[in-house]
Each structure stands twice: as C-alpha cells, then as structure tokens.
C-alpha positions in Angstrom: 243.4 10.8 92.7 241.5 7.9 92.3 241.6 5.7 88.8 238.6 6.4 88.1 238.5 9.9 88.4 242.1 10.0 86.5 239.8 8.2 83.0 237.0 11.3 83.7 239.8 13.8 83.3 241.0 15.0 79.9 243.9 14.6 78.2 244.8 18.2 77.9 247.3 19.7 74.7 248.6 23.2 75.5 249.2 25.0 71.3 247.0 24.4 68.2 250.1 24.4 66.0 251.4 21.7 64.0 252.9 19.8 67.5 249.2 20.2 69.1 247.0 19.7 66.1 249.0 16.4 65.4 249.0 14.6 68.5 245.6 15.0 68.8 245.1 13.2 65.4 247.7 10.6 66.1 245.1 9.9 69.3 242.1 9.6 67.5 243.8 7.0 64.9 243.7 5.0 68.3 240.9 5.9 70.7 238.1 8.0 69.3 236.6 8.5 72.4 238.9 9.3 74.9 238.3 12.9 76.2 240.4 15.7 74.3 240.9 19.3 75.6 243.0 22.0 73.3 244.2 25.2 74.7 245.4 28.3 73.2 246.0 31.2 73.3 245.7 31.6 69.6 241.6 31.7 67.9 242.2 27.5 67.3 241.8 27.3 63.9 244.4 25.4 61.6 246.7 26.3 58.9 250.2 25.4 57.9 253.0 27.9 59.4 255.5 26.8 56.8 253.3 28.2 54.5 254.1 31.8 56.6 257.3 32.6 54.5 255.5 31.4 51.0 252.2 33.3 51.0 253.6 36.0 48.9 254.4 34.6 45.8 251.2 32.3 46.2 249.0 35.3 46.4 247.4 34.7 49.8 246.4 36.7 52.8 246.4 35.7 55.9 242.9 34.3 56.1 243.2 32.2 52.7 245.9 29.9 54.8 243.2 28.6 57.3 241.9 25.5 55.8 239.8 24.9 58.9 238.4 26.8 61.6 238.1 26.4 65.3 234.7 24.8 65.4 235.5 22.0 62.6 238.4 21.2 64.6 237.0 20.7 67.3 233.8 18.2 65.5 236.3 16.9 63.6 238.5 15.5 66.0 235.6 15.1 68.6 237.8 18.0 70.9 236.8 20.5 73.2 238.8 24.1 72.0 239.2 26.2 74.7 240.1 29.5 72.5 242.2 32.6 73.4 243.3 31.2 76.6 246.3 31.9 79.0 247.8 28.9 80.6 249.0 30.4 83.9 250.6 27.7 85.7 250.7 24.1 86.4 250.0 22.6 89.6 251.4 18.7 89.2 250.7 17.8 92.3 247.3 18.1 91.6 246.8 17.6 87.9 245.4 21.2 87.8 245.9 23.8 84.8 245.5 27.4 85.8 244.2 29.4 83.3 243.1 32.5 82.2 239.8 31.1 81.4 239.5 29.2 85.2 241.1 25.5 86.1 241.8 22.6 83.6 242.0 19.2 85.6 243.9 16.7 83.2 245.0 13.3 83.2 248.0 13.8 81.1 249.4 17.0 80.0 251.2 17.9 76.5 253.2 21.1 76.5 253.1 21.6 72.2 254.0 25.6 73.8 256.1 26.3 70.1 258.4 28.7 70.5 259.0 32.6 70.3 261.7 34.9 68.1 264.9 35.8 69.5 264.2 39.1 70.8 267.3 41.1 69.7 267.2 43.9 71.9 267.7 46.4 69.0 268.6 50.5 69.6 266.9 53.5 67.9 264.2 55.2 67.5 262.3 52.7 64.9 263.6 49.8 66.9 260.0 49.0 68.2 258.8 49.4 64.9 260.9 46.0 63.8 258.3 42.9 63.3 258.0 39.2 63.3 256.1 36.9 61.7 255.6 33.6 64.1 252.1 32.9 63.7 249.2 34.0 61.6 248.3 36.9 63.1 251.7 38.2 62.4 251.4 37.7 59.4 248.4 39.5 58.8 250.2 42.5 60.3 253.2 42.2 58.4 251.5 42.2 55.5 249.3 45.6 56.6 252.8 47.3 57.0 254.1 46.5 53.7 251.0 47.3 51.9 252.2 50.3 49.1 256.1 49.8 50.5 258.5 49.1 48.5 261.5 48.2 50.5 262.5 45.7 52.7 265.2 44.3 54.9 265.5 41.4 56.8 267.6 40.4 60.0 268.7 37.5 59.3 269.8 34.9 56.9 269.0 31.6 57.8 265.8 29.3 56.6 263.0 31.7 57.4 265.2 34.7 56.5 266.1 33.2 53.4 262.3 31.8 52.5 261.1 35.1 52.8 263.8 37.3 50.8 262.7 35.1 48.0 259.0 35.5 48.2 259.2 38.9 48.8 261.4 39.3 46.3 259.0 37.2 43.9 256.3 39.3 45.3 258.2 42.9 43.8 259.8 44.4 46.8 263.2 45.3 47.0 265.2 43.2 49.7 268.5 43.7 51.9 269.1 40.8 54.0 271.5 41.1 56.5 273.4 38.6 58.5 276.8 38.3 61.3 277.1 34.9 59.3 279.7 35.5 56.2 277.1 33.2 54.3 273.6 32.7 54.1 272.0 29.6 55.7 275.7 29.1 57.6 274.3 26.9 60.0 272.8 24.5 57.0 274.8 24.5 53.9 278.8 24.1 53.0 280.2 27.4 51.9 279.9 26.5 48.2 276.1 25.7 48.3 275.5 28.7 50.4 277.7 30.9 47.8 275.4 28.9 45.3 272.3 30.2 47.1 273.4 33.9 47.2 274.1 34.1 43.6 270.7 33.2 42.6 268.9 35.0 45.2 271.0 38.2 44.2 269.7 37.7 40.9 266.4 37.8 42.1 266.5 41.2 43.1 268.2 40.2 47.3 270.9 42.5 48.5 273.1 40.7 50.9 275.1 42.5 54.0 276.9 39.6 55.4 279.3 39.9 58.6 277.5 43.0 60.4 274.8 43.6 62.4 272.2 46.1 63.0 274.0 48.7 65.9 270.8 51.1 65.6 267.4 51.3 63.7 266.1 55.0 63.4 263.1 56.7 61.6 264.7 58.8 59.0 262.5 60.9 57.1 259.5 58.6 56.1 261.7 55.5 56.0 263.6 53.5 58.0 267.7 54.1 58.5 269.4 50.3 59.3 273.4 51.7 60.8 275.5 48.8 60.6 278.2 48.0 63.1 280.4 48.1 60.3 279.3 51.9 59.1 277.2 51.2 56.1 273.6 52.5 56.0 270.4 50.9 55.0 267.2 53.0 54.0 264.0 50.5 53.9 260.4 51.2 54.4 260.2 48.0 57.3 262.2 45.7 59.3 261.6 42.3 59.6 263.8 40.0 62.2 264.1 36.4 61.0 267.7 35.8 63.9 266.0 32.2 65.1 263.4 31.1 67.4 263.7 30.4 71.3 261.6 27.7 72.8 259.0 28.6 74.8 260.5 27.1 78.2 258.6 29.2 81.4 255.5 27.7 82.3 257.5 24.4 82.5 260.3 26.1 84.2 258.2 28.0 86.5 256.0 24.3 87.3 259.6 22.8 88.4 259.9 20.9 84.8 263.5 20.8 84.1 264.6 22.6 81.1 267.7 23.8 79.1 267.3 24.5 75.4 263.9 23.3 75.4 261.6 21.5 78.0 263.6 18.5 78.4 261.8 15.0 77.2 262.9 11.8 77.3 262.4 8.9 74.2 258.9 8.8 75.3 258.2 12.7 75.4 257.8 12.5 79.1 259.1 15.1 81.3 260.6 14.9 84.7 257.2 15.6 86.2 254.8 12.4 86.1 252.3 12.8 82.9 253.6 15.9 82.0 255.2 15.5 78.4 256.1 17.9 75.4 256.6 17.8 71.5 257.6 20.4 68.7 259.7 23.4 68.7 259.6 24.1 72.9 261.1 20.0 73.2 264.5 19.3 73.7 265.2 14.9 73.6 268.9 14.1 74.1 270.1 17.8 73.6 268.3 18.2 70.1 265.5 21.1 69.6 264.0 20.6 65.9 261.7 22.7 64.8 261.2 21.1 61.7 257.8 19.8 60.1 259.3 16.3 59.8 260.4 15.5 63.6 257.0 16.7 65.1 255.3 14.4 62.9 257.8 11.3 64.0 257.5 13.0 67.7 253.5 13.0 67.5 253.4 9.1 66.3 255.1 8.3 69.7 253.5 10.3 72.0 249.9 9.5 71.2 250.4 5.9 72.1 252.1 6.0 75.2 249.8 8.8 76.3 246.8 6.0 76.4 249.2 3.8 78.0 251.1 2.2 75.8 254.7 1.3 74.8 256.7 3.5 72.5 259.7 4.8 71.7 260.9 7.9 69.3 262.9 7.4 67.0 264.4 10.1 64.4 265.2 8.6 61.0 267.0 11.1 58.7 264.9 14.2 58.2 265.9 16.6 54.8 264.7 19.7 55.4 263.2 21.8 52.1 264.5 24.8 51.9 261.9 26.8 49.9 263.0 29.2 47.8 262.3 28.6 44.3 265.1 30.8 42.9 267.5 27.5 44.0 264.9 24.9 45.8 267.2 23.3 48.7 266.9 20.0 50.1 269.5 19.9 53.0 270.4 16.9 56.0 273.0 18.6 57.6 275.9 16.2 59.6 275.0 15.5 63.0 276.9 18.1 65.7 280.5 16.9 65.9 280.1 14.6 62.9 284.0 14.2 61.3 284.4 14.2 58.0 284.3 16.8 55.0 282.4 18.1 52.6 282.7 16.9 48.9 281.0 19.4 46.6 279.8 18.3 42.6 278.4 20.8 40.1 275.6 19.1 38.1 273.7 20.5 35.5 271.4 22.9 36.9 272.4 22.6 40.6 274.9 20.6 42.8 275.4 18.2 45.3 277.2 18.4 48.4 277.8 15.0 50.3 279.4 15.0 53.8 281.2 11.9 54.0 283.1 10.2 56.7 286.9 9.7 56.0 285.9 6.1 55.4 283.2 7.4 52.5 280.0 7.0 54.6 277.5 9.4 53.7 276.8 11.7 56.9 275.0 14.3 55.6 274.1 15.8 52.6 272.9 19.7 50.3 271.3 19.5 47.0 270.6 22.3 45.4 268.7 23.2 42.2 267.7 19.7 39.9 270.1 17.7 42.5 266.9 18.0 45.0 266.4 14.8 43.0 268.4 12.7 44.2 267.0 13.3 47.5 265.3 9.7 48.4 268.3 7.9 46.8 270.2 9.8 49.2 268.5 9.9 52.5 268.5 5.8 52.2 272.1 6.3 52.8 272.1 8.2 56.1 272.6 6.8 59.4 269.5 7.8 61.6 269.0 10.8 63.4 268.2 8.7 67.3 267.9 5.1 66.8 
C-alpha cells in the first residue's frame, strides 16, 4: 500500500463506548481533519454506562441517559458512523475490515471492542430468563421486566452488583444479593470496610447470601425460586447477574492478534499486528485489564497521538475508583497484585479509613468510606503510580 493511499484511508474505531467515543476526541484536539470512521454494532449514540447502575434512584429511563445522538456525534466530531454494524474479521495483511455492512479499508485500526458478562452457565428452568445489563439496551429491558415487580436478586456482589442493590433498593424494590465471596466487594475493600458496606446497605432494605451460589433457577409459581448450593431458597420476581465482565477478545484472536485476559497492548496501545491497537475494557497492558472510567481516559490521551504518528507513552497514575452507592459512598485504590503490606483500618466520624501501608509506612493503597471519601486527593498524592 502506497503512502499515499495509506493518508486516503481512515482511521477506523471499532465501539461507541466510552474507549471509542474518547479516542476519537483526543484526535480531534490534534488533527481536525484527518478522516474518522466509527463502527458499531450498537445505534452510535452516546451516553455514560456508569450511569447504568444509577438510573434508578435518578429517575431515568433508558432514553433520558443519551445526551447525544448518532448524527450529532458524527457532526460533532466531523466522523463518519457506520451504525448497527458487525465487524466480521480483520484482514491485516491488507488493511481490510469485513463487515456486516461490506469492507472498511483503514489506515490504523482501534479495537475499543468493551467487553461482555461472564456468562454463568446457570441450571433450571428460569435460567434463560436471568438478565444483564451491559449496555443501554439492556437496560431498557431490565427495566420492562421489573416494571410492577417487587423483588429482586442479584448475582453477584462486586462494584456493579453492589451499585445496583443500592439503587434498586432506593428505587423501592426488595433486594437479595448473593455472592461465593464471604464479603461484598471482596476483590476491592479490607474485610472491615466491606463489613462497613453490608451494614449500611442491609439497612437499606439489601439481603445478603454470602458464600453460596445459585445451583438452579426455576419458575415457581409466578416467581422465580433461586436454590442455593448451600440448601436455602430464594423467591424473587427477576434475576439479574452482575459475576464480572470478560473482554471481548475473538475478532482479535480469530485475526492472529495475541491475546490473554484482554487483547494484549503494549505502552503505546499497539498490538502485535502492525497499526492494529486497542483501549478500554477488551485491553490488557502488562497483564492489567481496567475497566474503569479513569484508565480509558489516561489510555485515550496516548493513543490519539501516536495514532497520527507521534511519540507517546501510557502511563497509569493512581486511579480511585467511586464506588457509588450513596448508602456508604466508597472511594477505593486497591494495593497493586502482590503488594506486601497490611491493612490499617481508622473509624472516623461518619465513615473510615483504610490505608494499606508497606511495612516501612508507605501508603500502597487505600478505602474511604462514608465522610473519609474526603480525604481522597490528600491521599492519592501519596500513592506510587499505577505504570510509570
């Protein structure tokens, strides 16, 4: 491929979420001109998917958390939106796209795929009746099913699981959450904050079922029957699985892009294939996946320079992530994997905070629950960063 063919081709984004959406703004801060192509399979409009677990207690339905459609993207951000498309497969070789919608030539490509829920392979006879919310659309539908219910239960105890007993909870429906874990948000919080977390959220209304699973989910009557490994029995109205997310990995897999957790990037979001690179929740740099708000946002500021050809490098400073649940707001940097040290826990009026500190007293990581999320810039001026 000639140069000057390469400059007619687009650059070409694969996912309108946050990863997709933000890249392409990071670009225009830089070159307003260079040609933009968005695919999705979603319609291509925008709205904020941490806003998913939220919309309860906020009063909104599905299509009041669109602040802007398709088309004003696309004029916005001088784009072309190619909307409710397949990517098939990826042809390197030839800088080709396959899609459901015909061929994409590109100059670079940017695999902002996102990722999918664990798929728990549940049994029973309601267990295709158990739902997800990942995207918009799912929400919409998750909301339809609950419309006149009154009960229900969640799989699942970590950040979205916990996000969305509160504002469910907030919203008048009774919630059972339940969890292998023997504490919510197990992978996040020392035992005492987590304890902290279940207290309030009990008193909210949320029924907790920690250290079981679900063995079978049955229709039983007009409701729902959760049978826990462990024997107990859970009658709800519907099911909601909030186990984790799993990035989205095939297209890249199946294009000869190496993989493991995630499609595997190096510091300049490049894959192994030449201009093929990847950013959000289906990118794995040096063995971390983050599917936080904060990391696509530092991910994005690299990428969009070195995909107009020039130098950059990401770097992850330390990233809190808000927990949001307004029973006991959460502000959380959890150690890095491995970190040594212990947790050193302080009750404070109307929270508490949890420091992770080196046996030297560095400060590796840290919880603050409650009024503590105040001390939250003080603190993260402390951390070491996340890649340097």
């Amino acid at each position: 491929m000639s140069e000057h063919q390469d400059q007619a081709l687009p650059i070409v984004i694969i996912g309108s979420g946050l990863a997709g959406y933000t890249v392409i703004r990071e670009l225009r801060k830089i070159d307003k001109d260079v040609p933009i192509t968005l695919i999705t399979r979603e319609p291509g409009y925008f709205y904020s998917k941490p806003m998913l677990s939220t919309a309860f207690a906020n009063s909104k339905a599905a299509d009041q958390l669109i602040s802007s459609s398709s088309d004003a993207m696309a004029e916005q951000l001088n784009l072309t939106v190619l909307s409710n498309t397949d990517a098939h497969s990826i042809d390197a070789q030839a800088r080709l796209l396959r899609t459901s919608n015909g061929e994409v030539g590109y100059s670079k490509l940017v695999l902002a795929l996102g990722a999918d829920q664990i798929d728990l392979r549940l049994q029973g006879t309601a267990a295709n009746q158990v739902m997800t919310v990942n995207d918009l659309e799912d929400y919409a539908r998750f909301r339809k099913a609950i419309e006149g219910r009154k009960r229900v239960a969640i799989l699942g105890a970590g950040l979205i699981g916990c996000e969305f007993a509160n504002d469910l909870t907030l919203g008048g429906y009774s919630v059972d959450v339940i969890d292998l874990a023997p504490h919510a948000l197990g992978r996040l919080l020392p035992e005492a904050a987590a304890t902290a977390l279940e207290e309030k959220l009990s008193a909210a209304g949320v029924r907790w079922h920690f250290s079981s699973t679900a063995e079978s989910i049955d229709l039983h009557g007009d409701a729902i029957r959760i049978t826990l490994v462990n024997g107990a029995m859970i009658d709800t109205d519907v099911v909601l699985s909030a186990v984790g997310l799993r990035p989205r990995i095939q297209l890249a897999h199946d294009a000869g892009i190496a993989t493991g957790m995630g499609i595997q990037v190096n510091r300049q979001l490049q894959t192994n294939l030449d201009s093929i690179y990847a950013i959000g929740d289906c990118a794995e740099t040096e063995g971390l996946v983050l599917p936080y708000v904060m990391p696509i946002m530092q991910a994005a500021r690299a990428l969009a320079p070195v995909l107009l050809g020039q130098a950059a490098t990401l770097q992850y400073p330390a990233m809190p992530v808000m927990v949001k649940t307004p029973a006991h707001p959460i502000v959380v940097s959890p150690p890095a994997k491995g970190a040594e040290g212990q947790w050193n826990n302080t009750k404070v009026e109307g929270g508490m905070v949890c420091r992770f500190e080196s046996s030297d007293g560095q400060l590796l990581g840290f919880a603050l629950l409650g009024a503590a999320t105040s001390e939250r810039a003080a603190l993260v001026k402390l951390l070491p960063p996340v890649l340097a």
